[in-house]
C-alpha positions in Angstrom: -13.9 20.1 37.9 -14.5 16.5 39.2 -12.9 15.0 41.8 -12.4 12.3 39.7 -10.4 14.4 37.4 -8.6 16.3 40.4 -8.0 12.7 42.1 -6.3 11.1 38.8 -4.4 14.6 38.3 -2.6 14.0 41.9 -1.9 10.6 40.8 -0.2 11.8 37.4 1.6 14.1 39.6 3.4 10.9 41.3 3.7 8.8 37.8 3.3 11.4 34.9 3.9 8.9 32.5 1.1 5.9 32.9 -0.7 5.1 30.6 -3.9 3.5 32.4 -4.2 7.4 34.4 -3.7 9.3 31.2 -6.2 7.0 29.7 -8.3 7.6 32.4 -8.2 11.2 32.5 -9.1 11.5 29.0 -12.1 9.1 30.0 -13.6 11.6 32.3 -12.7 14.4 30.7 -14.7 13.4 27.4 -17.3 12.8 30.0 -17.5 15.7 31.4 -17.9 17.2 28.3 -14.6 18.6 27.4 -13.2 17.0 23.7 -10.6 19.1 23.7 -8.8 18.5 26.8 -9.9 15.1 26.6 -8.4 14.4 23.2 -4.9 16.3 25.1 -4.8 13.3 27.4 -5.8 10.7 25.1 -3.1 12.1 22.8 -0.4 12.4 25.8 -1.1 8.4 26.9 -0.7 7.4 23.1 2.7 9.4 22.7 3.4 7.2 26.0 2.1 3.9 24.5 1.3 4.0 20.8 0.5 0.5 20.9 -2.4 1.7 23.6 -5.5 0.6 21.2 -8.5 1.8 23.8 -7.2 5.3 23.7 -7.0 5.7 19.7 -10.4 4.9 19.6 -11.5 6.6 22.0 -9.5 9.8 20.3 -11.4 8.9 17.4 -14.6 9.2 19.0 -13.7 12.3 21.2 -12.9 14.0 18.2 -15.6 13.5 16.5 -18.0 14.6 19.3 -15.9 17.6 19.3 -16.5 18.0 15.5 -12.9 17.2 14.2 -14.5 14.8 11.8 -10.9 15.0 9.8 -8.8 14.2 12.8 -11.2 11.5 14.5 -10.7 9.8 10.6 -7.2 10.0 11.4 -7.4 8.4 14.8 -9.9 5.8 13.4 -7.7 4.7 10.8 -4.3 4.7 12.3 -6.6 2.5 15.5 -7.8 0.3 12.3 -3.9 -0.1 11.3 -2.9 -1.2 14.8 -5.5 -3.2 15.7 -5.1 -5.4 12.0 -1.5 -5.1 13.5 -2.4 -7.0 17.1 -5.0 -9.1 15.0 -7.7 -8.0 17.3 -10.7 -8.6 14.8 -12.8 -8.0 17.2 -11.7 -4.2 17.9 -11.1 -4.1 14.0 -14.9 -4.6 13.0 -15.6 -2.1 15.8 -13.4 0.8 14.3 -15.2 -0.1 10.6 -18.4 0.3 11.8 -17.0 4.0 13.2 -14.9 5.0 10.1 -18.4 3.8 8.2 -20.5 6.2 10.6 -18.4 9.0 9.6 -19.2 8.7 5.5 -16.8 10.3 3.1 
């Protein structure tokens, strides 16, 4: 594993609950190629902060890369609802153009 991942693990030890490391842990583990444990954080820092937009889209697009096209819909759409929500046009033209990507 990185010692990114095993330096923002330690730090979760001390605050298990923010958002910014979960977040940040999900980052680097969708970079290093892992979708599934990825999505685990990203889906761990939402249940922390559901009003957290980065990480729903970021689910969204982890899932997808991991093939969940169903579930990364999901995330897409409920990250659509919340950013319409926080009037965030910008994010909200962002998570069209993904939910487009996708098709039917």
């Amino acid at each position: 594993m990185s010692d990114r991942i095993e330096t923002i693990k330690a730090m979760l030890a001390d605050s298990p609950g923010d958002v910014f490391l979960l977040y940040s842990l999900g980052m680097e583990q969708a970079s290093a190629g892992r979708p599934e444990l990825a999505a685990a954080a990203l889906i761990e820092c939402i249940t922390a902060d559901e009003n957290y937009l980065p990480a729903r889209i970021e689910l969204g697009k982890v899932l997808r890369s991991g093939g969940e096209l169903g579930h990364a819909r999901a995330a897409f759409e409920g990250a659509l609802d919340l950013a319409i929500r926080q009037d965030d046009t910008h994010s909200a033209d962002a998570i069209r153009a993904q939910l487009e990507a996708l098709g039917q």
